[in-house]
Legacy VTK file of the C-alpha trace (Angstrom):
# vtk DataFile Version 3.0
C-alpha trace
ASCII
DATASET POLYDATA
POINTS 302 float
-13.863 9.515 -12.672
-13.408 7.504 -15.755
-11.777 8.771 -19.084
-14.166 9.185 -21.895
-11.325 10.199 -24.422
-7.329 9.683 -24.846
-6.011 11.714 -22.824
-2.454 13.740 -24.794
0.765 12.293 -23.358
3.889 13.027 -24.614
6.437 9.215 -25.228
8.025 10.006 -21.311
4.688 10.436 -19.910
3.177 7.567 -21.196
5.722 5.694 -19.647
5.952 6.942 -16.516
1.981 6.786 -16.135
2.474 2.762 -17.247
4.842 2.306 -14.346
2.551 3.449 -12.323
4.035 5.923 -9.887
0.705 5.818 -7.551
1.231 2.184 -6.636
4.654 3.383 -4.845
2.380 4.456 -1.672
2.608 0.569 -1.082
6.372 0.504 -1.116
6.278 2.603 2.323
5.436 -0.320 4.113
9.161 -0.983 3.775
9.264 1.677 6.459
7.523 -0.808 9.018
10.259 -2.741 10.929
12.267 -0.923 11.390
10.665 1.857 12.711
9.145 -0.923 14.730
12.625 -1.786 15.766
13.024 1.508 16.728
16.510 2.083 14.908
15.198 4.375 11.184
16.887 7.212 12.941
20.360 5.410 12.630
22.027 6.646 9.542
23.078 3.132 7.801
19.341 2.027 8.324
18.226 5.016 6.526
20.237 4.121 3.696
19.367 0.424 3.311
15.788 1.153 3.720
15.899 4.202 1.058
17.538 1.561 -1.205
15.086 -0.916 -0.575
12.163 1.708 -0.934
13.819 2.381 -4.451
14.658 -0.845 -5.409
11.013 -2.196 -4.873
9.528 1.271 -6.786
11.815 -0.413 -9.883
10.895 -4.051 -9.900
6.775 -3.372 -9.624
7.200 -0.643 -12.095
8.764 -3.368 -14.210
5.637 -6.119 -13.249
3.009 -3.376 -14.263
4.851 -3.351 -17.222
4.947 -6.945 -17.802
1.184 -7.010 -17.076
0.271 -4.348 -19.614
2.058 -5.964 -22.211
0.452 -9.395 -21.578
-3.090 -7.805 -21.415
-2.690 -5.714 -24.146
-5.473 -7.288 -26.479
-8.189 -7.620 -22.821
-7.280 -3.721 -21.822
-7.868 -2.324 -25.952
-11.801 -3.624 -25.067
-12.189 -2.510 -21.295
-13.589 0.587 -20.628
-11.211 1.962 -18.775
-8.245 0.055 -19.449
-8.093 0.939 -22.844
-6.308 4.317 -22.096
-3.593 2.448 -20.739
-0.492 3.829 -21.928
0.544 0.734 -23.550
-2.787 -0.440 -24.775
-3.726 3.081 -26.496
-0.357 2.544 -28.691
0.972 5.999 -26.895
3.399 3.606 -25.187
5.376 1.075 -28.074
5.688 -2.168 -27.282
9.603 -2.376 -27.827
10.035 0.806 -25.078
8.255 -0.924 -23.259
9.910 -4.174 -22.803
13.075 -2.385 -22.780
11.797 -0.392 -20.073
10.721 -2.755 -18.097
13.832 -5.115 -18.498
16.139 -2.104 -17.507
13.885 -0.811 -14.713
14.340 -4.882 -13.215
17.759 -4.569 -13.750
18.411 -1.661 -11.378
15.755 -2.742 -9.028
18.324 -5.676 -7.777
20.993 -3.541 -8.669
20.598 -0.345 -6.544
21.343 -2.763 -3.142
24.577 -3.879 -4.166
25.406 -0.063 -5.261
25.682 0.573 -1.305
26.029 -3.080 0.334
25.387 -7.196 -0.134
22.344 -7.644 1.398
21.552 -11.230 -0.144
18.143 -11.345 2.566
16.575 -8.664 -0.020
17.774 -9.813 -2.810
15.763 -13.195 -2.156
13.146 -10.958 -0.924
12.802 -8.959 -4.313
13.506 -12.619 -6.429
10.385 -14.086 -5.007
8.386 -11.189 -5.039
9.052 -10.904 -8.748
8.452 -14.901 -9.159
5.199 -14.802 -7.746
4.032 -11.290 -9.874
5.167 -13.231 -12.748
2.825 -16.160 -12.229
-0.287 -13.933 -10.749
0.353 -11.934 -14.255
0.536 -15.215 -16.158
-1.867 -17.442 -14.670
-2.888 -16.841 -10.960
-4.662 -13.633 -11.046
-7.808 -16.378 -12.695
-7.659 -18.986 -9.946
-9.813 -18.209 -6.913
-8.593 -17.518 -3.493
-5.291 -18.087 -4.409
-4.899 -15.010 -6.477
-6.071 -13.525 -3.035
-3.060 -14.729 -1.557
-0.331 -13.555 -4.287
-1.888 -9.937 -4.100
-1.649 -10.140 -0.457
2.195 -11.594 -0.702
3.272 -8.419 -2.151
2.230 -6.545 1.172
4.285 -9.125 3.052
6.982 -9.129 1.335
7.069 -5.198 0.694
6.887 -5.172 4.912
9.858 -8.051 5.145
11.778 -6.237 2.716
12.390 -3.691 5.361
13.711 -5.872 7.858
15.953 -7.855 5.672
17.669 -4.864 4.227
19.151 -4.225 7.445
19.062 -7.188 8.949
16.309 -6.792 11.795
15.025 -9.059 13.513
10.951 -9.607 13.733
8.376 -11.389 15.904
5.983 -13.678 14.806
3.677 -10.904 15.999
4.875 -8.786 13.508
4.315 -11.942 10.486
1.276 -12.248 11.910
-0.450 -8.577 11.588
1.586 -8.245 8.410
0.191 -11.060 6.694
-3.682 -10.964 7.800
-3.460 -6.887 7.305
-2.279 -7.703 3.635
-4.901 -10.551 3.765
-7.678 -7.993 4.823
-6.378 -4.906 2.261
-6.785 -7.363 -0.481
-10.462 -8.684 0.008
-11.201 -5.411 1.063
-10.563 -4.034 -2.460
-12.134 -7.088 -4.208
-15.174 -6.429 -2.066
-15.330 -2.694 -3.179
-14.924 -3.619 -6.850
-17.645 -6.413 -6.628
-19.836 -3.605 -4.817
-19.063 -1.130 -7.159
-18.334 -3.107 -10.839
-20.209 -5.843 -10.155
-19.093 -9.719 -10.978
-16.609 -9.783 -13.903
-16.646 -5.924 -15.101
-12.890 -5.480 -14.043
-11.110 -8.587 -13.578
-12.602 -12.261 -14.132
-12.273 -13.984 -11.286
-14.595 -11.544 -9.344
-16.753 -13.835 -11.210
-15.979 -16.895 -8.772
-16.531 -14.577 -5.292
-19.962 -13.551 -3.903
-20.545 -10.680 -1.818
-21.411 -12.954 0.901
-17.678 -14.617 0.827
-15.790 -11.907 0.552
-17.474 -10.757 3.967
-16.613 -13.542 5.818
-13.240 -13.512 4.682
-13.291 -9.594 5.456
-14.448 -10.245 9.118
-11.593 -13.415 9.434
-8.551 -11.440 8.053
-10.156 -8.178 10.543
-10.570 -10.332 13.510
-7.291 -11.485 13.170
-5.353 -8.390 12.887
-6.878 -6.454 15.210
-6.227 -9.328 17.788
-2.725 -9.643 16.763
-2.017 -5.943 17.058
-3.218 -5.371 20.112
-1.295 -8.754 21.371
1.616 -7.148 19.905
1.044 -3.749 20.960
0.560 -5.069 24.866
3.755 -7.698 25.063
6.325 -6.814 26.712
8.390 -9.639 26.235
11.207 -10.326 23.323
8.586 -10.633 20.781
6.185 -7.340 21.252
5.943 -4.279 19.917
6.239 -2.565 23.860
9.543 -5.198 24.549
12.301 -2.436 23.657
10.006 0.621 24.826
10.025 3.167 27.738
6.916 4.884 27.093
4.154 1.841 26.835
1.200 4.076 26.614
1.467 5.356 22.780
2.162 2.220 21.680
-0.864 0.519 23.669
-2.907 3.779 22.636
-1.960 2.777 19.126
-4.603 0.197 18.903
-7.560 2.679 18.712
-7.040 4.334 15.251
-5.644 0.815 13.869
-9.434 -0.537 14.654
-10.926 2.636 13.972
-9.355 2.123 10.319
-9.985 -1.679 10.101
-14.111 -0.330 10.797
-13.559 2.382 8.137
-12.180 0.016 5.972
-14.835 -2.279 6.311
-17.621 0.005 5.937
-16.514 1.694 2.757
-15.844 -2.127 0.827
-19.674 -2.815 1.490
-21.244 0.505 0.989
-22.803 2.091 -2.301
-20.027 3.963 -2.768
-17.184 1.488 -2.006
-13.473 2.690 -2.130
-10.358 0.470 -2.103
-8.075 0.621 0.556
-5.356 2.323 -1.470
-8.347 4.817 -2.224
-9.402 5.590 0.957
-6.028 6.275 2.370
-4.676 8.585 -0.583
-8.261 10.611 -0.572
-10.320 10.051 2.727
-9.501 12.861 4.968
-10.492 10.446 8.533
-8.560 7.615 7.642
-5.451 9.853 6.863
-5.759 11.653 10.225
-6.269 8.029 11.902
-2.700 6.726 9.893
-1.028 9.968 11.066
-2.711 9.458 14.994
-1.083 5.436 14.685
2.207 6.647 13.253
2.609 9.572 15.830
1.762 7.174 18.365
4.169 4.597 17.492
7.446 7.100 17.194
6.337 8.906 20.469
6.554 5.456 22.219
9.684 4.013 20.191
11.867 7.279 20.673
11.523 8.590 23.197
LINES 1 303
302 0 1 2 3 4 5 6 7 8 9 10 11 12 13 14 15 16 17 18 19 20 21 22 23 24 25 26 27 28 29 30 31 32 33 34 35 36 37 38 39 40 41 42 43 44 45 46 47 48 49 50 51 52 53 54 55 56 57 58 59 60 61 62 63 64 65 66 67 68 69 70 71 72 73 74 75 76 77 78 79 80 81 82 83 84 85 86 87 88 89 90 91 92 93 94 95 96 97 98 99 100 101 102 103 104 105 106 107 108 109 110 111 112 113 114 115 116 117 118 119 120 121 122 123 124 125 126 127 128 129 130 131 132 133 134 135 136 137 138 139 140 141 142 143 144 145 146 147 148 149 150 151 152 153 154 155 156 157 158 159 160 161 162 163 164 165 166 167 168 169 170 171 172 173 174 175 176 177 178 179 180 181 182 183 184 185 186 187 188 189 190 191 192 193 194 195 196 197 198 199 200 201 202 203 204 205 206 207 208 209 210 211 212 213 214 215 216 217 218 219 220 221 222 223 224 225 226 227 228 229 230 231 232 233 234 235 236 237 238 239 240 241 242 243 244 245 246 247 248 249 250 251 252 253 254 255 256 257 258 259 260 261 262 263 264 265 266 267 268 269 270 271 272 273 274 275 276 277 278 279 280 281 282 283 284 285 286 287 288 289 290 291 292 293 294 295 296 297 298 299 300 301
């Protein structure tokens, strides 16, 4: 439900709602590899990918930020976007910046509080290297801005394995990148449905419902025949290669298309939801993440 008036927030709170804590769900898919690997249980891989998790909850903090400061003047006349911490004036501009330069600083610092792990440390420079240039200039160029909200996925996912140095298939790159691929024009598909061309952002402008479709049914096709390549290996590069128990994981392919058709249903109804949405409020697709994720750690451990 949209605001219709300021809501109170004390200095702290107006902070902490323009960093965004609700975006963090997106920082779990650090869990990925390795509980794919089938070694989160081991107690130094807990640690690395807690750091990671936290270290990644810093730096986008610090891009949404970043963006809020840049779109100050665009967010004061949006609708919405003009409660904005930052662009209501609850949030000043100078905590801001200092917030956000302090919040970058212990995003790459929290690693190197426990270990060296230069992998993530590239991994978290490049993610905040591309976030820069999607908040400067690539969020307004079509298709491609599709690709550097998608590369936050993959490199969330990557993160994961390169804090603890574990290896991954191309199987995994694969599903990883066209599942990011598919989250992202899934969302620009419900806002197009639901805003219609240019209320939110621009460059919804430059995509017609008809597109975003196609490109919905590519990046779909594509993951769900990844996954269930993955899920059925059993050589050095699938998910089953380092598994006793095949069937979970093999059963894991129902509620992963089950979600995919969800998914793809609510972008292109009436009442379209983005991804994020539908996982953090629809009561199916949270029982079909649980149903993936049980099946998964009953056929890695056990």
């Amino acid at each position: 439900m949209a605001h219709t008036e300021l809501p109170h927030r004390s200095a702290l709170m107006a902070l902490v709602s323009a960093m965004r804590p609700r975006q963090w769900i997106k920082n779990g898919l650090i869990v990925i590899a390795p509980a794919a690997a089938g070694v989160l249980t081991h107690a130094d891989i807990i640690r690395h990918t807690v750091a990671a998790f936290l270290s990644f909850c810093c730096v986008s903090s610090a891009m949404y930020l970043f963006n809020d400061l840049r779109d100050v003047e665009a967010d004061r006349q949006h609708p919405t976007k003009k409660f904005r911490a930052i662009a209501s004036g609850q949030l000043p501009f100078g905590v801001a910046k200092g917030a956000a330069a302090l919040l970058l600083a212990v995003g790459f610092a929290i690693p190197f509080a426990l270990w060296h792990p230069q992998q993530l440390f590239l991994v978290l420079g490049l993610y905040v290297v591309i976030q820069v240039n999607y908040i400067v200039w690539l969020k307004n160029v079509v298709i491609i801005e599709l690709a550097s909200v998608a590369s936050g996925f993959i490199l969330r996912a990557y993160a994961g394995a390169a804090a603890s140095h574990i290896f991954v298939s191309t199987w995994f790159l694969v599903v990883i990148s066209f599942g990011a691929l598919f989250l992202v024009v899934g969302k620009r598909s419900s806002e197009l449905e639901t805003h219609g061309a240019g209320a939110t952002r621009k460059v919804l402008a430059q995509y017609t419902p008809e597109f975003l479709h196609s490109a919905l049914t590519l990046s779909a096709t594509v993951v769900v025949t990844a996954y269930c390549l993955w899920a059925f290996d059993t050589s050095s590069t699938g998910l089953s290669s380092i598994h006793h128990e095949l069937v979970p994981i093999r059963l894991s392919v129902v509620p992963v298309v089950l979600a995919v058709l969800f998914i793809i249903r609510s972008s292109e109804s009436t009442d379209a939801e983005s991804p994020e949405d539908l996982l953090l409020h629809n009561r199916i697709v949270q029982v079909l993440f649980l149903l993936w994720a049980f099946a998964v750690a009953l056929g890695t451990y056990t």
